[in-house]
C-alpha positions in Angstrom: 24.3 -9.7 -13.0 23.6 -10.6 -9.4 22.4 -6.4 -8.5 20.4 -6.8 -11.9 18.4 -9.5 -10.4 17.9 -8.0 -7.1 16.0 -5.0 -8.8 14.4 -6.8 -10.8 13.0 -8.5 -8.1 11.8 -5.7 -6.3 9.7 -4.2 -8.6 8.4 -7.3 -11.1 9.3 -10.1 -8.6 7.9 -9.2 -5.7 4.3 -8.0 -6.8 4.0 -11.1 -9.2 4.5 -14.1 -6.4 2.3 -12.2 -4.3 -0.3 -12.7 -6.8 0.5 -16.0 -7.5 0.6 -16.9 -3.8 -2.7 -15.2 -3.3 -4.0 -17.0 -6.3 -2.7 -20.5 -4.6 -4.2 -19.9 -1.7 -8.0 -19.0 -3.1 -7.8 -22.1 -5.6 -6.2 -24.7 -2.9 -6.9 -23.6 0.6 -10.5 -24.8 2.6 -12.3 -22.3 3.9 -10.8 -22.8 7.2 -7.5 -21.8 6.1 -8.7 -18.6 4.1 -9.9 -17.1 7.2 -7.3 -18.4 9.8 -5.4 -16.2 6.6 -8.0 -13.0 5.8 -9.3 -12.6 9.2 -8.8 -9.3 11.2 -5.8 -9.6 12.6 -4.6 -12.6 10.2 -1.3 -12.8 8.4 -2.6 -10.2 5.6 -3.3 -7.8 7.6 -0.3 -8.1 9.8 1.9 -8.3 6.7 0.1 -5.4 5.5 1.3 -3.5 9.1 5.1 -4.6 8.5 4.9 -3.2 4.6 3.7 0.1 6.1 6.2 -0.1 9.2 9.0 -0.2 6.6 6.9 2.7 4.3 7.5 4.6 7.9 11.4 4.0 7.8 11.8 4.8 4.7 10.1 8.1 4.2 11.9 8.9 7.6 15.4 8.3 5.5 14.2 10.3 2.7 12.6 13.2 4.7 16.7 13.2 6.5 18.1 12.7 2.8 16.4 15.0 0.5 17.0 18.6 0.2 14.2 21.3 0.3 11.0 22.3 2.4 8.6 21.0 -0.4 10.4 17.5 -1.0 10.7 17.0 3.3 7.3 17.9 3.4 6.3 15.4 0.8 8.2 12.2 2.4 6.8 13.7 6.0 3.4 13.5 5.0 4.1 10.1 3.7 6.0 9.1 6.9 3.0 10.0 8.9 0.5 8.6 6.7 2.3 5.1 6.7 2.4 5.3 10.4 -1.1 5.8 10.8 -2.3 3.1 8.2 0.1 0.6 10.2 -1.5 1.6 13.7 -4.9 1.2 12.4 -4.1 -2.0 10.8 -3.2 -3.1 14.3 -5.6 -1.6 16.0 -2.8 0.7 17.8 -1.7 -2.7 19.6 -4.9 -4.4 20.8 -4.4 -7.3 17.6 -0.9 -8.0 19.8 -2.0 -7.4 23.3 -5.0 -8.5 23.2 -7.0 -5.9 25.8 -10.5 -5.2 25.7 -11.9 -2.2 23.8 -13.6 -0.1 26.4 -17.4 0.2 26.0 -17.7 3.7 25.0 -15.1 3.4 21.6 -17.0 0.1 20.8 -20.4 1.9 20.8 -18.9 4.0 18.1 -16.7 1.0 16.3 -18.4 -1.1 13.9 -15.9 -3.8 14.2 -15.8 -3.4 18.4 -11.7 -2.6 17.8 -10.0 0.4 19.5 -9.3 1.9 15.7 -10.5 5.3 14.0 -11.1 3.7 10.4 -13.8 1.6 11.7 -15.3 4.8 13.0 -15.9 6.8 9.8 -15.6 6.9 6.0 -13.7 10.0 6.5 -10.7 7.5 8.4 -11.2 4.5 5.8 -13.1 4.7 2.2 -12.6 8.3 1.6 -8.8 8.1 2.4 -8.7 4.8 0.3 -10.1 6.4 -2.4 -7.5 8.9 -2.4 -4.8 6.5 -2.6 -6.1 4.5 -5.2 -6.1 7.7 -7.1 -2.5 7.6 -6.5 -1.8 4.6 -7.5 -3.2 5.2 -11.0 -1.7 8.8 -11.4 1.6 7.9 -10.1 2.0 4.4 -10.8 0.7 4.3 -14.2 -0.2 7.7 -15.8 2.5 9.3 -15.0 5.4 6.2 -16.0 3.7 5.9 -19.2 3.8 9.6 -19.9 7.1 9.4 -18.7 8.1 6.6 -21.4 5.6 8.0 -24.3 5.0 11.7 -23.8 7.9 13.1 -21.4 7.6 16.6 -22.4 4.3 16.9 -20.8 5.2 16.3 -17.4 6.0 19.4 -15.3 9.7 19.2 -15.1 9.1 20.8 -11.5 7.9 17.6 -10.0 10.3 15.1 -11.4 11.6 14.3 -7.9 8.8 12.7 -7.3 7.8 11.1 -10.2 8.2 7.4 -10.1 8.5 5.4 -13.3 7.8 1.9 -14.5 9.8 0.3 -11.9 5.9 1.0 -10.6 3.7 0.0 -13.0 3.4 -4.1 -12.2 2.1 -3.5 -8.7 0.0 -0.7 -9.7 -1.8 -2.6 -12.6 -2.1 -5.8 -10.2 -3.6 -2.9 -7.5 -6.1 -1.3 -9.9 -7.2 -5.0 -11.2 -8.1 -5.9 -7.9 -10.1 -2.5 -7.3 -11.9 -3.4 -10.6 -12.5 -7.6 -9.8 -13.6 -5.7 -6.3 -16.5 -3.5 -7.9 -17.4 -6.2 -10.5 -17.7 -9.2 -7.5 -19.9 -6.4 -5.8 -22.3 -5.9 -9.5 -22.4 -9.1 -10.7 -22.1 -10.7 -6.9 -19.2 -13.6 -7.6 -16.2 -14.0 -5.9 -13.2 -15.9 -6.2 -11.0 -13.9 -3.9 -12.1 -14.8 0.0 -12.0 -11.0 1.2 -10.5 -9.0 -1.9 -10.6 -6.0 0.8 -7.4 -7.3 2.5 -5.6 -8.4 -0.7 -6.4 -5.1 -2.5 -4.8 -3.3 0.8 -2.3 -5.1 1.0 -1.4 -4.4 -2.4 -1.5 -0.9 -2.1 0.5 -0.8 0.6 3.0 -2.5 -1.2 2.8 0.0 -4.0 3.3 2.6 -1.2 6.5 0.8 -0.3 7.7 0.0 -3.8 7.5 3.8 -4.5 9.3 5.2 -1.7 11.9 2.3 -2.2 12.3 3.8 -6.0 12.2 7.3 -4.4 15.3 6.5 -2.0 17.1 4.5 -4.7 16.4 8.1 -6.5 17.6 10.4 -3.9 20.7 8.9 -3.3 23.3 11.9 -3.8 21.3 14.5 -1.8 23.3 16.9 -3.1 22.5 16.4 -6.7 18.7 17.1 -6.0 
């Protein structure tokens, strides 16, 4: 009953007090304490670099645990991918050490912070995009086709099919995308800065999934 509990936690738990917390905090926190919060370099965003830290550690055990070029490749890509989102978020180090960002980077920086996805689209929306794509394929799509229509899923990529262990924080992630369009139409918000709450979500879906993905993978051999 007790390991029945813990995964349940992990998957339904975990993305349900996060939005209950964030909720708390929009409907009983001053303004002050939203952006001592939301800032750059605030507790979301430094939460958001430990969720991707441990993403890093765990795709590292899966890329050691799993067996073939295709499925190493995979977790590498997702190893290195975590890795980069976690140095951005902390702008390689400067949110912890504080230095200066050298005049030349600033010049090019729109937030004057020694990172690449301030940069470009091609280092923040565009990748972004890609991973809210993703998160609706893998977290939702594809667990629902999984639990409705089975036989029209490749069998071929069923090592990396997640299933609805997934769906809570991928529905909570995709809601937020949509609030996040809407509050930019209809120009209301209740969320402070939805940006770093909609990140931090999908870096927690990122986690979630290569959690599920090791619990998966556990006998190497039978893979």
């Amino acid at each position: 009953m007790k390991n029945l509990s813990l995964h349940k936690f992990w998957w339904l738990g975990i993305p349900l007090l996060l939005i209950i917390a964030q909720i708390a905090i929009e409907t009983l926190c001053n303004e002050q304490t939203k952006e001592i919060l939301l800032q750059e370099g605030g507790l979301h965003e430094n939460l958001q670099a430990v969720v991707m830290v441990v993403s890093v550690i765990l795709a590292s055990l899966l890329v050691k645990r799993v067996q073939g070029l295709g499925l190493k490749l995979w977790f590498g890509i997702a190893a290195l991918a975590s890795f980069y989102i976690a140095g951005e978020e902390l702008s390689w180090g400067q949110w912890i050490f504080h230095w200066s960002t050298p005049e030349e980077w600033a010049a090019i920086n729109d937030q004057n912070e020694t990172n690449l996805h301030n940069t470009s689209s091609w280092f923040d929306q565009k990748p972004q995009t890609l991973l809210q794509i993703g998160i609706l394929v893998g977290g939702l799509i594809i667990p629902l086709l999984k639990i409705f229509k089975p036989d029209s899923l490749p069998k071929k990529f069923n090592a990396i099919y997640g299933d609805y262990h997934l769906i809570p924080t991928a529905l909570i992630a995709l809601l937020l995308k949509l609030i996040d369009t809407l509050s930019g139409i209809f120009h209301w918000h209740f969320f402070w800065r939805i940006s770093e709450i909609l990140e931090l979500y999908m870096f927690c879906f990122v986690a979630l999934y290569l959690l599920y993905m090791l619990k998966k993978h556990k006998n190497p051999e039978t893979n």
